[in-house]
N, C-alpha and C positions, 0 to 999 in steps of 0.2 A: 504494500500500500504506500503509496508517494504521498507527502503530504507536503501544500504549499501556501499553508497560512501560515504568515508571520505575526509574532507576539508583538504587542504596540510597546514602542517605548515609553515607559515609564517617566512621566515632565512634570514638574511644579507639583511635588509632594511634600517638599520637602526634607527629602534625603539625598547625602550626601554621595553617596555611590549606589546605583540602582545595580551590582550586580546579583546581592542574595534577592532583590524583590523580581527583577526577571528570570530567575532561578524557578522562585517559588511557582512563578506563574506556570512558567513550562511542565515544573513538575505537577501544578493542579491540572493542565489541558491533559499531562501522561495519565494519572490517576480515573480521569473522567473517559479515557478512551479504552476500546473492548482491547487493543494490543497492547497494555499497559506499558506504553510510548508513546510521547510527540517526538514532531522536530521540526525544529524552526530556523530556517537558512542552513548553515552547520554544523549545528548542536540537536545531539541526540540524547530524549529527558526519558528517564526510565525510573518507573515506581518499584515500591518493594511490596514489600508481603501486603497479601488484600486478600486469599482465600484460603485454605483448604490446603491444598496442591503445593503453596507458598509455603506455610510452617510445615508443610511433611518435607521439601526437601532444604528448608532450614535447619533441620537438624539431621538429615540424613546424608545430605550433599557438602555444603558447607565445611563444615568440620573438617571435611576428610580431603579435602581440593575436588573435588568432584563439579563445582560447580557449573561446565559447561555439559552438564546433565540434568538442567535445571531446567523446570519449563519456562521460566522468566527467563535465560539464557535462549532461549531457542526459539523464543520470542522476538529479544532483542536482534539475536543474529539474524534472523528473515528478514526484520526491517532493514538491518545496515548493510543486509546485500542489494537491497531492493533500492538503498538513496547512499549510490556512491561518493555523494558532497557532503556528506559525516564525514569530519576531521575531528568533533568535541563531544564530551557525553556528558551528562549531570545525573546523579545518582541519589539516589534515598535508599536508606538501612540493604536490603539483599538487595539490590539493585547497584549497590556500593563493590560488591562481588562479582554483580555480572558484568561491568562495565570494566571492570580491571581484567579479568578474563577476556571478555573482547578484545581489549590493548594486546591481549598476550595473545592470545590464535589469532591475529590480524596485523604482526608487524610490518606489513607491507602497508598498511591504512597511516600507519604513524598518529592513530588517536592519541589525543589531549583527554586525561583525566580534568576537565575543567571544576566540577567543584562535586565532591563526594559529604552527602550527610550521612552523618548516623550511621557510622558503618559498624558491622561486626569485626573488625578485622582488631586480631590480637597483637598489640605492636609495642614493646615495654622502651624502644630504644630513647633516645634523647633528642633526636631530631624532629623538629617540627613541621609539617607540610604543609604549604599552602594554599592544597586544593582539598582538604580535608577538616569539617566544622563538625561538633558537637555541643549540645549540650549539659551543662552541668547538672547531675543527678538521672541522667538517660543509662537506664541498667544493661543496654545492649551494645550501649558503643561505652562503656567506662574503661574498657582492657585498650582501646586506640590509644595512648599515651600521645601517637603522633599527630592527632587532629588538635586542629583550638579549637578552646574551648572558650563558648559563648555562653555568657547570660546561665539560665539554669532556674530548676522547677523541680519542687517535693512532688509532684505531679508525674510518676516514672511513664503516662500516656501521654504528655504532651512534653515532655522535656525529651521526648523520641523523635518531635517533629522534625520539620523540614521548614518551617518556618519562623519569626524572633531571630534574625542573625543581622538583623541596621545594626 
């Protein structure tokens, strides 16, 4: 499916950088569509867990690197064959894995991790990344050491989000 709606830019909000509020956006038009994807120009927005299917292979895939055996992987992958002007992906919580996985079966693409939220990924090291937000008090991304961490919420449902990162 080719998709060629563009997301409006974001004007006169009053925020200083609209890049997490066009983020969010993309990630809600991914969330509301049946291929749990947008894309918009060169940016490909990919949701995470939303059914069933999602928390079975969150804990059955995942873990193990198995992740391009995911249905949210094989998902994503149809579309990025389907719109060969993806160079960037944005991610939420499993979708944080599928798009790293795409980078990785697809070094000929040279995707851009553009901005991962929420991700599971276990990372103790000391380096910080800069395309990687969570945060504070989100019980699934706490083991990332390597994402910033944003803002934060005794709410372990909404401090998951994808959204709060002005």
């Amino acid at each position: 499916m080719k998709y060629n709606k563009q997301i409006k830019q974001v004007r006169n909000i009053g925020l200083q950088n609209n890049f997490h509020k066009i983020n969010q956006l993309g990630l809600n038009k991914a969330y509301a569509s049946d291929t749990a994807t947008h894309i918009d120009g060169d940016t490909l927005y990919i949701v995470g867990t939303r059914n069933m299917r999602d928390w079975y292979d969150d804990f059955t895939k995942l873990p193990f690197g198995l992740t391009k055996y995911a249905q949210r992987y094989k998902q994503a992958d149809e579309v990025l064959k389907q719109n060969p002007q993806v160079k960037k992906m944005v991610g939420h919580s499993l979708s944080t894995s599928v798009s790293d996985e795409l980078r990785k079966q697809h070094p000929e693409k040279q995707l851009e991790l553009k901005a991962l939220y929420a991700s599971p990924f276990i990372d103790f090291g000391s380096k910080t990344y800069e395309n990687r937000w969570r945060h504070r008090g989100d019980l699934i991304s706490m083991f990332d050491k390597g994402a910033q961490v944003v803002g934060g919420s005794f709410n372990p449902l909404t401090a998951h989000g994808f959204d709060n990162y002005d």
